[in-house]
C-alpha positions in Angstrom: -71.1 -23.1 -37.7 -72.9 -22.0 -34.9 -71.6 -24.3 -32.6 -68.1 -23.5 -33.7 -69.2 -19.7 -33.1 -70.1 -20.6 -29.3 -67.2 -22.8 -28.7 -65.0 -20.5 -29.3 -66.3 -17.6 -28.1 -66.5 -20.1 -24.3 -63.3 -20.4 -25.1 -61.6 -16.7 -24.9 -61.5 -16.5 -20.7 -59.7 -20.1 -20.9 -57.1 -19.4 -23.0 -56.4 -15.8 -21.4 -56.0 -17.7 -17.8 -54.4 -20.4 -19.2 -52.0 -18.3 -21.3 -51.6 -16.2 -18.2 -50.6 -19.3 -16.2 -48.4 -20.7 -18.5 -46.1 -17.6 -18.0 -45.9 -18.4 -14.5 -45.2 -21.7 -15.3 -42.7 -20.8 -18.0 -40.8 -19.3 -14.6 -41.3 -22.0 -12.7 -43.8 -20.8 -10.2 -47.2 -22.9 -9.7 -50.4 -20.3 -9.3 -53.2 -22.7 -8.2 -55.4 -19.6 -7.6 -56.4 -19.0 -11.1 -60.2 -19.1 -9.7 -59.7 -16.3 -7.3 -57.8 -14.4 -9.8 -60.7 -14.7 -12.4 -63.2 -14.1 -9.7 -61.3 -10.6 -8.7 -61.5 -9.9 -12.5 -65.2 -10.8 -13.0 -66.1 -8.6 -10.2 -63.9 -5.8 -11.0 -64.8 -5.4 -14.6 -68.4 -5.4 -13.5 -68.6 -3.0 -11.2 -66.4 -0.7 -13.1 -68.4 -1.1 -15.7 -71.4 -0.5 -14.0 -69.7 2.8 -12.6 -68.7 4.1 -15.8 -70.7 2.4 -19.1 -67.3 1.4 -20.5 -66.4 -2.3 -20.5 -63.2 -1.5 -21.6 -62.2 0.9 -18.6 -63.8 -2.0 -16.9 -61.8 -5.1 -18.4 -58.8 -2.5 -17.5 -59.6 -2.6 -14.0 -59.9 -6.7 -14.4 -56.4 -6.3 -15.2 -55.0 -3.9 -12.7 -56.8 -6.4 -10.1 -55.3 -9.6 -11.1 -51.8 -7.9 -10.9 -52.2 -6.7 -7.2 -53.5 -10.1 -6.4 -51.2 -11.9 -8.1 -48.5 -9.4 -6.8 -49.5 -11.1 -3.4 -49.0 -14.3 -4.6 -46.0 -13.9 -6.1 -44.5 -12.0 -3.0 -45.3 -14.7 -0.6 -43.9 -17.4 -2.8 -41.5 -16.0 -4.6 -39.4 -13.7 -1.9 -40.9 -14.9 1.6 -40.8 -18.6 0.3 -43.9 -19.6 1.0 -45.5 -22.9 0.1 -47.2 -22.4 -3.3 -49.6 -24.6 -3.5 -51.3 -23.0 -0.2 -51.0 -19.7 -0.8 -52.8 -20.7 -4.2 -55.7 -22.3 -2.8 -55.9 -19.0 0.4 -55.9 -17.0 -3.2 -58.7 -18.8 -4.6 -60.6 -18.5 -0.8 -59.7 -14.5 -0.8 -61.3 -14.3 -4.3 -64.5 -16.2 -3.6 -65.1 -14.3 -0.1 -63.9 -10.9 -0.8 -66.1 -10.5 -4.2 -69.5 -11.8 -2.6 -68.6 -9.4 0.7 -67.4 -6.2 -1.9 -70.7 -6.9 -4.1 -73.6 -7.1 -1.3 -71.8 -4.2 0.6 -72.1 -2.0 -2.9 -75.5 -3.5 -4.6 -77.2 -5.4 -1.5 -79.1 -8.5 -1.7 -81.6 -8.6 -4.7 -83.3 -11.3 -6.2 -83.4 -9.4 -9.6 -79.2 -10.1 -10.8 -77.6 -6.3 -12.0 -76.6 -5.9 -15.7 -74.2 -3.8 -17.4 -73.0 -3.0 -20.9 -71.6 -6.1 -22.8 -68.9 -4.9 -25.1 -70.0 -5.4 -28.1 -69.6 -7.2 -31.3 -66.7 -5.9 -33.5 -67.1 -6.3 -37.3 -63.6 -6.2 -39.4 -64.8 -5.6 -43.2 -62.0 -8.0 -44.7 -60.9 -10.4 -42.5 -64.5 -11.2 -41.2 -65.0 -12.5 -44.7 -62.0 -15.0 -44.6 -64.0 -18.1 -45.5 -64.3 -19.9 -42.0 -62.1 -17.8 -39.8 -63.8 -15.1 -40.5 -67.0 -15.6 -38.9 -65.6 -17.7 -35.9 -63.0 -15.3 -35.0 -63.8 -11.4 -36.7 -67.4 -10.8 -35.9 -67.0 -11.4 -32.1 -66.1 -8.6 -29.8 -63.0 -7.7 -29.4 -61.3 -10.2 -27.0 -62.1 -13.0 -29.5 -59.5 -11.6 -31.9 -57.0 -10.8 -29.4 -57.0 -13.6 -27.5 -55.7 -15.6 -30.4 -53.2 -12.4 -30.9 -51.9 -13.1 -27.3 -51.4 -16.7 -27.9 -49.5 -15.8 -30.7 -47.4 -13.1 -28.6 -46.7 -14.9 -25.6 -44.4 -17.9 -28.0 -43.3 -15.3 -30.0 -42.1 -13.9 -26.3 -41.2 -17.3 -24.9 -39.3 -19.0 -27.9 -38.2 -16.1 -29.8 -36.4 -13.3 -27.6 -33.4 -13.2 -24.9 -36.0 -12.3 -21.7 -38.3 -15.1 -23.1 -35.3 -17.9 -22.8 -34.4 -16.1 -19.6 -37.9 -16.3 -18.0 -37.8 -20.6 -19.4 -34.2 -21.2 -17.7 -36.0 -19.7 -14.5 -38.5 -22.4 -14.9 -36.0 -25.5 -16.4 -32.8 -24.3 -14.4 -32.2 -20.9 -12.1 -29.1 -22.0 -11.2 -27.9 -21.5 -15.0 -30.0 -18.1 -15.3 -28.5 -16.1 -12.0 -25.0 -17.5 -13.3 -25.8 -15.7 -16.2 -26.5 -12.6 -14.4 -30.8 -12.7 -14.4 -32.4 -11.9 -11.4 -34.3 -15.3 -10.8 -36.8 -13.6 -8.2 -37.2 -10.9 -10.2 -38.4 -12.7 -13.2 -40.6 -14.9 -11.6 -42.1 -12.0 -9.4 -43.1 -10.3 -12.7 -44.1 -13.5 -15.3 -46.8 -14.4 -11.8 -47.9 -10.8 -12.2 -48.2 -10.3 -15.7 -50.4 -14.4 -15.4 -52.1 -12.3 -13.0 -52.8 -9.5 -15.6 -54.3 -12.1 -18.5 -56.1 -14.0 -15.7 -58.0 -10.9 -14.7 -58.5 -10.0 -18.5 -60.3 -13.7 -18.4 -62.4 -13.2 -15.6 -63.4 -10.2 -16.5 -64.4 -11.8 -20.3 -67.3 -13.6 -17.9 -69.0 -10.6 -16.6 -69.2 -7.8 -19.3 -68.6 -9.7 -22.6 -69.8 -13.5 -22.1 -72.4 -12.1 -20.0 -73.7 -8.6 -19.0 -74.1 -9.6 -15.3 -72.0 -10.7 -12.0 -72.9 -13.6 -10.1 -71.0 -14.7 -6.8 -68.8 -17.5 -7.5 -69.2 -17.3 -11.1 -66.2 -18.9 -12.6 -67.5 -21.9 -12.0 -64.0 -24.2 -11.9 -62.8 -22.2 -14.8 -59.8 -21.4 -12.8 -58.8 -25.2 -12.2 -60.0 -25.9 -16.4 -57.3 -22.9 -17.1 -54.6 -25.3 -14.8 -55.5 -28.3 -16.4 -55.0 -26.3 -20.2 -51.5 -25.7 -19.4 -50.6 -29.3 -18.9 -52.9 -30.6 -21.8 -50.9 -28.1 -23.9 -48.0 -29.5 -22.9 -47.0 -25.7 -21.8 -46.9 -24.5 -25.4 -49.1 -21.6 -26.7 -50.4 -22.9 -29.3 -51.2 -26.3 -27.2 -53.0 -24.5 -25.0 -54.7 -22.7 -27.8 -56.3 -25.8 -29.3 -57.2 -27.4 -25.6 -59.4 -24.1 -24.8 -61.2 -24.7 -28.0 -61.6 -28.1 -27.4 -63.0 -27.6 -23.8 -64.6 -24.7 -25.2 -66.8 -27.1 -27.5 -67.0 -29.4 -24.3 -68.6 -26.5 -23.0 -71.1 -25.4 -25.7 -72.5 -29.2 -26.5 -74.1 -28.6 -22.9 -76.8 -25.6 -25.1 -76.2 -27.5 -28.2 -77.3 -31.1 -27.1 -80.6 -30.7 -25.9 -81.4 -28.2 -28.6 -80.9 -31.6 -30.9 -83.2 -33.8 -29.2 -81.0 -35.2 -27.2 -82.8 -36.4 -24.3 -79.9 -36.5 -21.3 -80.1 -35.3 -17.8 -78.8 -31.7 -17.2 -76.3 -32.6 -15.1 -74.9 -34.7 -17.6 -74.4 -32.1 -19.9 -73.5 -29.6 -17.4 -70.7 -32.2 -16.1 -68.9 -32.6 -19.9 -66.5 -30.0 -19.9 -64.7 -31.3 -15.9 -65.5 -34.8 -17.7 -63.3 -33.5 -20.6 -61.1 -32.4 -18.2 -60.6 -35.3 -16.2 -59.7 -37.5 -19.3 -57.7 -35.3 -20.8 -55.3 -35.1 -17.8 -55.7 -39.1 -17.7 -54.7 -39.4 -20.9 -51.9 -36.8 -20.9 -50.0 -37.6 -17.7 -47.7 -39.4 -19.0 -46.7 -37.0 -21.4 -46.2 -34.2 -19.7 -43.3 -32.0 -20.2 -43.3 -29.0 -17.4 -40.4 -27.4 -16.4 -38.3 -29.1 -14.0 -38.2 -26.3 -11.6 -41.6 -26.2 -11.1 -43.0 -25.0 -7.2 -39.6 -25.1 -6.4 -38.5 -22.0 -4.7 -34.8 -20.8 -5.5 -32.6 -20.1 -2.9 -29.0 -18.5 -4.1 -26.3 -20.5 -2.9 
């Protein structure tokens, strides 16, 4: 159970960025900078938080952040027609650079790493006793909870209301969606900023509820994980849902292992969840399903 607990808890800032990046998706835009994103969240919730003593003013401020940068994104690519996969990978450069500049101009150079309130645990009297479900999901902080809640939200979004089937036809065919009298540009522009929104949620997970700390380049790949979840989900919520926890448990074998008596080398472990992520794309590539506008930009005729 307590390796379930930890999976899923490793879990939460790869299903927000993935969910956030399936939206994007959904429209047909390609975001390859989920790791600057998430590294703009990170720093933003920790500094806020450090600022004010509320994690959640500062996992607000993770989201505001993602937007604008996304907003950047999305107005390169999207209206200026810019090459997404390049702006993508300047996005994940920006985030890496401007967070370790922003953090040693406002805290220096210490050897001792700042901390800052974690939000904390939340207990739900009746469904943290659901046999199971309960404990893996209700007595976590909040995000835990939620995270599954947005899963939930962005199919019920996607395959169950008129904007949602607007926002896939951007993706599958604008042609078919400006006919109909839908802004393709405008669509796009906002499903990349509302990714951008969940994305900075998911960075922000890192530094004030995973840990109470920021550290510069944190993410750690997370970012291309997140891209790889979206495919391995075959850009379905719920898909995406259950790759998370899988990588999630990827993730926590690297404590769990050597706590067993398992004598491997720590790069070993520490390599299992990119393993996990290589095979799962190997395995899945043929059976991908993404929308067939994809990183194409639309151009009305």
């Amino acid at each position: 159970m307590d390796f379930l607990h930890g999976a899923v808890a490793l879990a939460v800032p790869l299903i927000l960025a993935a969910l956030g990046e399936l939206i994007s998706e959904r429209a047909g835009v390609l975001n390859i900078g989920l790791e600057g994103l998430m590294l703009v969240g990170a720093f933003a919730a920790f500094a806020v938080t450090h600022a004010t003593g509320s994690p959640g003013i500062g996992l607000t401020a993770a989201a505001l952040c993602g937007m604008a940068l996304a907003a950047l994104f999305a107005l390169l690519t999207v209206f200026v027609k810019a090459d997404q996969v390049i702006v993508g990978t300047g996005l994940n450069l920006i985030g890496l650079g401007l967070t370790g500049t922003i953090y040693r101009g406002l805290f220096g150079i210490s050897s001792a790493a700042l901390t800052v309130t974690p939000l904390a645990s939340v207990q739900w009297p009746l469904l943290g006793s659901i046999p199971v479900l309960g404990p893996l999901v209700f007595q976590q902080n909040l995000l835990v909870p939620l995270s599954v809640v947005a899963a939930a939200a962005v199919w019920w979004y996607l395959y169950r209301t008129r904007p949602g089937l607007a926002l896939r036809a951007c993706g599958e065919k604008p042609e078919s969606a400006d006919t109909a009298g839908y802004s393709v540009s405008r669509i796009r522009f906002l499903a990349v900023v509302a990714g951008g929104a969940l994305t900075g949620v998911g960075g922000g997970y890192l530094s004030v509820a995973q840990g109470n700390t920021f550290v510069e380049g944190m993410t750690n790949g997370r970012g291309f994980i997140a891209l790889a979840l979206v495919i391995f989900g075959r850009w379905n919520p719920w898909g995406v849902l259950g790759a998370a926890l899988f990588f999630g448990m990827a993730e926590q074998a690297r404590y769990t292992l050597p706590g067993l008596g398992y004598d491997l080398s720590p790069q070993v472990i520490a390599m299992a969840p990119y393993l996990a992520t290589l095979l799962a794309l190997g395995l899945f590539r043929r059976r991908t399903g993404g929308p067939a506008a994809l990183a194409v930009p639309y151009r009305r005729h």
